[in-house]
N, C-alpha and C positions, 0 to 999 in steps of 0.2 A: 504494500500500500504506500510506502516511503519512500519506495526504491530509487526515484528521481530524487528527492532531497539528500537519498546517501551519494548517489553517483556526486551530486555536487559540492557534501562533504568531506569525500574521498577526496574527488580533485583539489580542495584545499589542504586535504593532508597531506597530499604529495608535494604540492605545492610548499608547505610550509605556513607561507602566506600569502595572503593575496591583496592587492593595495588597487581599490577606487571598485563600486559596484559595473563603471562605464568598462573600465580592463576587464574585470570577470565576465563582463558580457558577451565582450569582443572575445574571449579567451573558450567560452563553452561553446560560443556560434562556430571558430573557425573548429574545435575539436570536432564539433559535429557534421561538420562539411569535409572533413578528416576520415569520419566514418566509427571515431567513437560511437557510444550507446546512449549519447544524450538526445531526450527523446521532446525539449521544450520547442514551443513553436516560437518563429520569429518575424515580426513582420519590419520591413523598412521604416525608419526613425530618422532623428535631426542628423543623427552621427551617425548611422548606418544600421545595421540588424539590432534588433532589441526586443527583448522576450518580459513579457510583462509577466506571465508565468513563471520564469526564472526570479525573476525580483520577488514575487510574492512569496515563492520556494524560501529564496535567502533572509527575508524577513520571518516567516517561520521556524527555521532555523537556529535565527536569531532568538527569538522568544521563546523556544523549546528549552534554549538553553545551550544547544546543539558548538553551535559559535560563537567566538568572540568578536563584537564589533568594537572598534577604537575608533573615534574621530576625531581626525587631524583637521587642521588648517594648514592650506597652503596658494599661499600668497592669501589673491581672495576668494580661492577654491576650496570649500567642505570635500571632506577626502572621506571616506572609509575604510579602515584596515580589518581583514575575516582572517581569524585563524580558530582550527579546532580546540575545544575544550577538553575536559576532563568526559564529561557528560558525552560528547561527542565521540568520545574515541567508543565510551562502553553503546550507543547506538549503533557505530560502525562495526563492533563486533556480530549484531545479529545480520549486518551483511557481507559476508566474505565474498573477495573477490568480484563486486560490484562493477568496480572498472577495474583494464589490465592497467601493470606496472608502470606509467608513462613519465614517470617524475625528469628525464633529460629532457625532451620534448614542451612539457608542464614549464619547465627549468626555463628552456630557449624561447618562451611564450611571455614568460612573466619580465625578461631581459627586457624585453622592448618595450619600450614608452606607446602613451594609450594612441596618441595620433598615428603612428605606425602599427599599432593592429586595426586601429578603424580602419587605415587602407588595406591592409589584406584581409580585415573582412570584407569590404565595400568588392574586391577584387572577386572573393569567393561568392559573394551575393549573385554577382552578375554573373557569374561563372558560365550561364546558359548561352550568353551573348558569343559573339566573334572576340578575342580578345583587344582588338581593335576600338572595337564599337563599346566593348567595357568603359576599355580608358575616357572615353570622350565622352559617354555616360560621366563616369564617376568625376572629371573634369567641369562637369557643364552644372553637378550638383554640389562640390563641396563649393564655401566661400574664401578657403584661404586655396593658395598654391601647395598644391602636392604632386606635380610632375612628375619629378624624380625620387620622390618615397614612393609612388606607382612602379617605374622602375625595379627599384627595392621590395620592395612587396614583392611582387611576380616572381625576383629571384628566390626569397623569403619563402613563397608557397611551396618552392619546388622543394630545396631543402627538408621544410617540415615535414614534406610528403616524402622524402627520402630514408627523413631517420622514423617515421612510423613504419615504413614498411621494415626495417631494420628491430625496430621495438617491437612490432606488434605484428608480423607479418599478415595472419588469418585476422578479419574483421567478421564478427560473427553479427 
C-alpha cells in the first residue's frame, strides 16, 4: 500500500540526502524515464516535469515521521533538506529491496545543480520529439539561456544511461 513512499524513501537512503523538493523532483522524473520502478505521474510545470503526487508522497512522509525535513535559507530561496530517520529506516525494513542498488548513479544525480537537471529532465520530457525539434522546444520555453547546458545534458543523459545499464542491467 506504501510501496511508492518506500521507493522514495529508499532513494533518499541511498542518496544520503537530498537538498530542494525542485532537485528531488527533477531527480525521481529523470530515474523514471531511466526505467526505474517509480511509478508517480508527471505533468509539465514552470520548471519542467513535476508530480504533484510525488510532493504529497514527500509531505506524508514527512509527517509519518518517515523523514527528516531541514529548512534552509539561501540567499532568498526557502531550500529543503530530506534525509531518513530513525522511524524511517525500521518502515524500510518491511520493504526489502524496493529499489535496486543505484547509490553511484543516485550519487552523479544529486552532483549536479537543480538548473542542470531541469534540463535533462526538460530533455527526457520531450524525449518523443526529433532531438532537434526538442532543443528548440525547450529553447522557445525556458526564460533564461540554457544553450549549452542542452548540450551538457544530452551528453549527461547518455552517461547516466551508461552507468545504469552497468548498475542495473535487467529493468524489470
Amino acid at each position: 500500500m506504501l510501496e511508492d513512499h518506500a521507493k522514495i524513501a529508499s532513494l533518499i537512503r541511498q542518496a544520503g540526502e537530498i537538498s530542494g523538493g525542485k532537485k528531488l523532483q527533477r531527480i525521481v522524473y529523470i530515474l523514471q524515464k531511466l526505467g526505474y520502478p517509480f511509478k508517480q505521474i508527471f505533468h509539465f510545470h514552470f520548471s519542467g516535469p513535476y508530480s504533484e503526487e510525488l510532493s504529497v508522497q514527500l509531505e506524508e512522509l514527512c509527517d509519518f515521521g518517515f523523514l527528516v525535513e531541514t529548512r534552509e535559507e539561501k540567499g532568498e530561496e526557502e531550500r529543503f533538506r530530506y534525509r531518513l530517520s530513525e522511524a524511517g529506516e525500521g518502515f524500510l525494513s518491511h520493504y526489502k529491496n524496493v529499489l535496486p542498488d543505484m547509490k553511484n548513479l543516485t550519487q552523479k544525480l544529486i552532483d549536479q545543480n537543480a538548473q542542470f537537471l531541469e534540463c535533462v529532465a526538460l530533455l527526457l520530457y520531450f524525449d518523443h520529439l526529433p532531438h532537434r525539434e526538442a532543443i528548440e522546444k525547450i529553447k522557445s520555453i525556458e526564460q533564461k539561456p540554457i544553450g549549452s547546458d542542452l548540450d551538457c545534458a544530452t551528453l549527461f543523459i547518455e552517461e547516466i544511461r551508461i552507468l545504469r545499464s552497468i548498475d542495473y542491467p535487467v529493468i524489470r
